[in-house]
N, C-alpha and C positions, 0 to 999 in steps of 0.2 A: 645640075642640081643632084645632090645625091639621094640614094633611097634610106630612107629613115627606116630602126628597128627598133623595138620595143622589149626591154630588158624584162627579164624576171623579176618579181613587187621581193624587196628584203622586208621584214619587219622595224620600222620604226617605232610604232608607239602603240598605244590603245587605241581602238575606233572613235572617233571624233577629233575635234579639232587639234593643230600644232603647230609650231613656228617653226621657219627655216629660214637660216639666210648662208652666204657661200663669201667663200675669199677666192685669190689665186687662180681665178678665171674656171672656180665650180671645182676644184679636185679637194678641198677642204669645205667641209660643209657640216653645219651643225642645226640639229632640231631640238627640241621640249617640246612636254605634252603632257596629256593629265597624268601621266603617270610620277608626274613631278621628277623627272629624269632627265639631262640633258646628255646627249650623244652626240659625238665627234667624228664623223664619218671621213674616210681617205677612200673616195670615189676614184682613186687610182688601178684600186688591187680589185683584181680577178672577182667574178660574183660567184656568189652573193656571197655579198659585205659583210662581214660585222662589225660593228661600231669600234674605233679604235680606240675612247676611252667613254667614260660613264661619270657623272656627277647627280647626286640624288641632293633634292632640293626640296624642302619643306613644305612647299605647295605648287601646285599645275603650274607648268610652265606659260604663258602665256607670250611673248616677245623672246627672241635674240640675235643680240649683233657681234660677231666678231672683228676683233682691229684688223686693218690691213697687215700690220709687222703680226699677226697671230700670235701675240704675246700675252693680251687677254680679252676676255670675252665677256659678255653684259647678259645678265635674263632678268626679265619682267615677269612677276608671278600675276595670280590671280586672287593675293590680295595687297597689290598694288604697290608691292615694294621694287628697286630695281638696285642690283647689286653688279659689283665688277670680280670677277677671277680669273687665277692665274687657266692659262690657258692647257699649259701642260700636265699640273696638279689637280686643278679643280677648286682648291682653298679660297676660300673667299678672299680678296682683299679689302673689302668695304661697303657699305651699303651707300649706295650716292642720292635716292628720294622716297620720296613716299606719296603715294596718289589713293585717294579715297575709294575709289574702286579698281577693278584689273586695269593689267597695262593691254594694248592693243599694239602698238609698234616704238621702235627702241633704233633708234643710228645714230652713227657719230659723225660727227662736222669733219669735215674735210682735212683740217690739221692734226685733228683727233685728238685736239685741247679738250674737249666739250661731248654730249652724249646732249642730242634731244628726245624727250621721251612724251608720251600721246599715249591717254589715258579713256577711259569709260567714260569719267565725271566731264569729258569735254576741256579739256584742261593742256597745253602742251608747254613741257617744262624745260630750259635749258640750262646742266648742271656742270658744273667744272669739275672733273676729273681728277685734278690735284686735291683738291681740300673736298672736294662733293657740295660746295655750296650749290645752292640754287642762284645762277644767275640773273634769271628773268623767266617768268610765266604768260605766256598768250592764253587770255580771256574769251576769244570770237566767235569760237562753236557753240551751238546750241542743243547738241545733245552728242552722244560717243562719238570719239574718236578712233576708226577704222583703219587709217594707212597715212602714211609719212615718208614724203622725201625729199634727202637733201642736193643741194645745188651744188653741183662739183666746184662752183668757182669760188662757195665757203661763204657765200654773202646771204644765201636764200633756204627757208623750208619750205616745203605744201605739205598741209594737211586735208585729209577728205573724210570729211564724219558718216553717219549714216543717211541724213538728207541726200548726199553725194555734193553738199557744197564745197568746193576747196578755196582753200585760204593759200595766198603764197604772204609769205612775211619775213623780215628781218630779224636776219639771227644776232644783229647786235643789238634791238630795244625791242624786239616785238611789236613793231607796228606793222599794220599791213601795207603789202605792197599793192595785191592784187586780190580783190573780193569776186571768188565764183558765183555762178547761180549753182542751186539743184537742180535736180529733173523733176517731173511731174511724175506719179509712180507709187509714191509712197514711200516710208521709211525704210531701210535697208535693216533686216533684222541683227541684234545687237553680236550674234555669234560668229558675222562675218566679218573677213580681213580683205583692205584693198592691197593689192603691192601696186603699186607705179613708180615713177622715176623719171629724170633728167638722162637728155642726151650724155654723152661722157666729155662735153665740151658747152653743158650749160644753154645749149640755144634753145633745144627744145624742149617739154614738157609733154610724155605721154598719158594721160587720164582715162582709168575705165568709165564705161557708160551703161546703159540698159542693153543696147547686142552688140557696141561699136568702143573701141576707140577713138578718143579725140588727139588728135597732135596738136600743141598749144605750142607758140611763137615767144620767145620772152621777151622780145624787146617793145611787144605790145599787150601781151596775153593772149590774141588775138587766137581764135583755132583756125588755122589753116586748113584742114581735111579732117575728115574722119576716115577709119581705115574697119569694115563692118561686111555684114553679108553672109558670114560666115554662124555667127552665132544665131542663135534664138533667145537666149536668155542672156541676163545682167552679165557682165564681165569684170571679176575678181581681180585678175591679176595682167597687168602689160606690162613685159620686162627688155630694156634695151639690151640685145647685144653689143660687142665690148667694139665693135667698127662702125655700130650704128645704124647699119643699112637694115637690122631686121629688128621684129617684137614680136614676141610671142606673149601670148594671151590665155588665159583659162577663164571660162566660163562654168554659171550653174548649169549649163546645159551637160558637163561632163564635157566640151569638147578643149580640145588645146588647137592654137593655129598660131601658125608664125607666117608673117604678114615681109613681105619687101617695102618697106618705107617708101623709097622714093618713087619707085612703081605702084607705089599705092594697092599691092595685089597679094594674093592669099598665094604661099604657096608649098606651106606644107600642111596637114590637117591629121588629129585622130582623134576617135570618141573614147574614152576611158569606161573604164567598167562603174566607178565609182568618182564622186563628183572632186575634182582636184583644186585643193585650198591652197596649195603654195608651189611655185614654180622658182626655179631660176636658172641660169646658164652654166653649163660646164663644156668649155673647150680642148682640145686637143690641137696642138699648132693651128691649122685653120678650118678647122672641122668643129662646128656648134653642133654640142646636143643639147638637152634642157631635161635637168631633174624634177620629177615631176614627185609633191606627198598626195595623199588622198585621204580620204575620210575614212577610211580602211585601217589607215594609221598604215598604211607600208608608201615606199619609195621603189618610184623607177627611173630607169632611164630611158630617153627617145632619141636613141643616135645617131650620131651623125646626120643629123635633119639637112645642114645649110653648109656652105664654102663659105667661109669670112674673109672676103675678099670684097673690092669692088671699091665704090664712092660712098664714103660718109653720106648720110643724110643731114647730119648737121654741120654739112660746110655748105649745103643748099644749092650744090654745084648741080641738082637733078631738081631739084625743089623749083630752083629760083626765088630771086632777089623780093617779089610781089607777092603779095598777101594769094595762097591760093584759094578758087571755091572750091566748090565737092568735084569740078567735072576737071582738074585742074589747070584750068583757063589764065590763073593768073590775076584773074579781075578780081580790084579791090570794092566790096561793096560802102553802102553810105556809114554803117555802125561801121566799118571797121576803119575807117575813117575818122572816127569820134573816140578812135581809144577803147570801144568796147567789147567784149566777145560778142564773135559774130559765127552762128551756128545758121546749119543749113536748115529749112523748114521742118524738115520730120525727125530733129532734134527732141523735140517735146520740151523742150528747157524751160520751169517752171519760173516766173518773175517773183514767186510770191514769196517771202520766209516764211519760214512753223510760226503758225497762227500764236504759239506761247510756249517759254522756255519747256522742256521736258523732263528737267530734273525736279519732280514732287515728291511730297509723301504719300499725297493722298490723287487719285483723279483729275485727271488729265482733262481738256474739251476734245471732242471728238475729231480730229483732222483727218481730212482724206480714207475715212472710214475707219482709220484704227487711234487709240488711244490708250496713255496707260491705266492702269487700275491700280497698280502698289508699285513701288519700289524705295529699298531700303538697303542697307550695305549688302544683305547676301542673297538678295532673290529679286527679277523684277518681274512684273505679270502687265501683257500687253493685250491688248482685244482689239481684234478687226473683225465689222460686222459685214458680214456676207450676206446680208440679205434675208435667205429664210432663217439664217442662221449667225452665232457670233463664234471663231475660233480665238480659244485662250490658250495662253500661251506663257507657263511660268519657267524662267532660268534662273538657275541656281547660283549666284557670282562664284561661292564657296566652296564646289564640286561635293557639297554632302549627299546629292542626290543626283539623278538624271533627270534632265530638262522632259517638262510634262506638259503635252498638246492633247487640248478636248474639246470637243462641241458643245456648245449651252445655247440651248433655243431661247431662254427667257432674257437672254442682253443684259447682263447686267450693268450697272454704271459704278459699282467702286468694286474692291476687293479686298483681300488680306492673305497674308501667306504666315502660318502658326509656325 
């Protein structure tokens, strides 16, 4: 294994949050951010970087995907329009939907006919490319939409909202395939983004969790293992690399870990100075590193972490043929038997849905100690009662203002934002 090193932070954006996604095995990589700017990064050349082109864009960036041919690229603002441009001008070529509140994540189908797009309002839309109709809308969530992905084999999406339910469903009618549970926990606050993803050959499904990753099976959804230990807190983002045998992770805890699949083992680790919102891989022949942004608004790089070599994890040639447990024995239990996800005991995997949709105007019932209080197109205001106390909690959809946390001993039950 080699020894991992941690590059100098470049500036990418303003402090808080932004999107990244990567082509070309990570040497082209592109972010947006409030600063409503997208930047084109060529993770090739000598540090520190500077962006090798720049498009200014009418409002905060929120979502982007670039095509595999890098001929053009998609952003998702933060008021919920999502357009295509050319890749090497910047020029818009079209605006392809429109979602009532920000976008959360933006990919393209496999053939790269189509762009699926997952929005705040819980909403996920699949738009055709050629003309920008909307082809079909999935209905299923019951409040934001946080992270989206697609199935290499062009048949499947997962979406995972802020419950942490995920949905896998058919990109040709939007029906579902496979209905997740959440976790027990609480709601996942509305500023965060999931990244996960499909093995590169469709079999597996990695899902973040409260400190773990799940590996989920497709031919049954069934989770196989969880791969955990490492974190403390929720886990943001698990990204396959491009042979499969690893995933690396970011968590709120600030930490990143890249995890050996089929050894089920941790086995590279750092703590970041600042908590890391988006990850994803950049190779060099068979040398993985993982570009890491922060909430700093800068990018690094962690090189040379791993050897990309070895056995797929999704050819199950270390896994095996039989549904694993946690100790991996191989034994199938009786749910998993019956078709249904089967998690280890200290999963916490809640049975219950949101007591009641959460898109209101007015006052929400109290679940799981928190609840909303307003939300309206440009601000939402949330309350969880702690007890001696209730923290409120207004975001701004609009970026006219910075998000504002305060304590009110008296609990209120509705709200208003002027």
């Amino acid at each position: 294994m080699p020894t991992p090193t941690l590059s100098d932070a470049w500036y990418a954006h303003p402090p808080g949050s932004f999107a990244l996604c990567s082509v070309d095995d990570g040497k082209a990589v592109v972010t947006g951010g409030l600063d409503t700017v997208l930047r084109v990064w060529d993770t090739t050349q000598p540090f520190p970087l500077s962006a090798k082109r720049e498009f200014v864009r009418p409002e905060s960036i929120t979502a982007v995907a670039l095509a595999d041919a890098q001929d053009v690229f998609l952003a998702g603002t933060s008021d919920g329009v999502v357009t295509m441009h050319d890749f090497e001008t910047g020029d818009q070529r079209k605006t392809l939907v429109r979602f009532d509140l920000p976008l959360r994540a933006i990919a393209f189908t496999t053939d790269g006919k189509s762009v699926v797009c997952a929005g705040m309002d819980g909403l996920v839309k699949i738009v055709d490319l050629d003309d920008a109709q909307n082809v079909s809308t999935f209905h299923g969530h019951d409040g934001p939409i946080l992270g989206l992905a697609i199935d290499p084999k062009g048949e499947l999406f997962c979406s995972m909202d802020w419950s942490r339910c995920w949905k896998v469903v058919s990109v040709d009618d939007c029906s579902v395939v496979h209905d997740g549970q959440g976790e027990d926990g609480g709601l996942v606050d509305a500023e965060s983004v999931f990244n996960f993803g499909f093995s590169s050959d469709g079999s597996l499904l990695a899902l973040p969790g409260k400190t773990f990753v799940r590996i989920v099976e497709r031919s049954n959804w069934n989770v196989l293992f969880k791969l955990g230990g490492e974190h403390t807190d929720m886990v943001l983002s698990c990204m396959w690399a491009k042979n499969d045998q690893y995933i690396a992770t970011a968590g709120r805890d600030k930490t990143v870990v890249i995890y050996d699949v089929p050894a089920k083992a941790c086995v590279q680790k750092i703590v970041m100075e600042d908590l890391p919102i988006c990850i994803c891989w950049k190779n060099a022949g068979n040398v993985g590193s993982v570009v890491i942004g922060d909430t700093s608004g800068e990018l690094r790089v962690w090189k040379d972490c791993v050897t990309l070599d070895g056995i797929s994890a999704s050819t199950g040639n270390k896994i095996g043929g039989g549904v694993m447990g946690g100790d991996g024995s191989g034994d199938v239990g009786e749910s998993s038997r019956a078709g249904t996800s089967r998690m280890d005991d200290d999963d916490d995997v809640s049975d219950q849905e949101l007591k009641q949709s959460v898109f209101q105007m007015a006052s929400t019932p109290e679940d799981d100690t928190q609840r909303y209080l307003y939300w309206d197109m440009t601000s939402i205001m949330t309350y969880d009662d702690k007890g001696t106390h209730a923290v409120i909690e207004v975001e701004f959809l609009d970026g006219r203002a910075k998000n504002i946390r305060m304590n009110d001993h008296f609990k209120p039950s509705m709200g208003a934002v002027g």
